[in-house]
N, C-alpha and C positions, 0 to 999 in steps of 0.2 A: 679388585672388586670383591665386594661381599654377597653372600648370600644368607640368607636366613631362615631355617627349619626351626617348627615347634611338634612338638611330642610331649606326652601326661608323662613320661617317665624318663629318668636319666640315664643316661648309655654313657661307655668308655669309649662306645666308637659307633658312629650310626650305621644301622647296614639294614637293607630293605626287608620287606618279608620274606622273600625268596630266599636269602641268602641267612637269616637270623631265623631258619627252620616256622616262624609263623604260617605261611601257605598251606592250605592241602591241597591235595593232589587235581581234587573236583576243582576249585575255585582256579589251578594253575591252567588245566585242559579247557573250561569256561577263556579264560583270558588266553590262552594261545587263539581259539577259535575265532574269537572279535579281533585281537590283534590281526590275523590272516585278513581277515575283512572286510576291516579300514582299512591294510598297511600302512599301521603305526609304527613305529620305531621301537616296539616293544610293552611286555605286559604292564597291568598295572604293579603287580606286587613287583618287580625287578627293578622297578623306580622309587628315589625317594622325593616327595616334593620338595622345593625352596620356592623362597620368595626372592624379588629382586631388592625390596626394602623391607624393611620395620615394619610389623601387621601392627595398628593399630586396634590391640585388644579390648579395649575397653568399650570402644565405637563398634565393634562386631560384635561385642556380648549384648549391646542395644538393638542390634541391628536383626540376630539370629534368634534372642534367647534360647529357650530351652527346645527350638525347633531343629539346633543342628548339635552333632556328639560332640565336639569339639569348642565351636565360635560362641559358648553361653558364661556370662555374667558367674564368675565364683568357680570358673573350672583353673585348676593349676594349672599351668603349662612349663615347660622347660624352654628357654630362646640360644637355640646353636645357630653360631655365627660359623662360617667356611669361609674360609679364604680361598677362590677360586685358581689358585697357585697351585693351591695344595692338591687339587685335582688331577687324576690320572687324564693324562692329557690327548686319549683317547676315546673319554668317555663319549655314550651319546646321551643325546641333551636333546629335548623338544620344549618350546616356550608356547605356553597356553596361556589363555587371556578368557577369563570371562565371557559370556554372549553378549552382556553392555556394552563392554569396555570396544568389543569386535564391531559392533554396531554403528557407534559412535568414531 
């Protein structure tokens, strides 16, 4: 199975904020606190998203324009494909779905 990450910029190797020094320290104790919380399976910066399939960019840059940093009409993007093999086969993993899609 595949999974699919986009990022404005090309990496040798994807690694989350936590781990590729991005974080500070306020925004890492912020996200321990929520994470305690909810009991979520972990912060935000310690994750990195994928998708299950292909984002249809073209349809999101219609959909978001210039109202979201990422899903707008004329932004680069890089598409990493993972093979979910290649996975440390003790990662943890949580699957989030939209408030529609959960709706529905």
């Amino acid at each position: 199975m595949k999974l699919y990450h986009y990022a404005k910029d090309l990496y040798p190797i994807l690694k989350n904020r936590l781990k590729s020094g991005a974080a500070d320290d306020k925004e890492i104790e912020e996200q321990m606190a929520w994470n305690k919380e909810i009991g979520g399976p972990g912060i935000y910066n310690a994750h990195i998203s994928f998708f299950i399939d292909p984002l249809p960019l073209v349809l999101l840059g219609k959909i978001f324009d210039e109202r979201h940093h990422t899903w707008f009409n004329g932004n680069e993007l890089y598409e990493y494909i993972v093979d979910v093999d290649s996975l440390d086969k003790n990662i943890v993993y949580d699957i989030v779905e939209s408030p529609m899609a959960v709706k529905h």
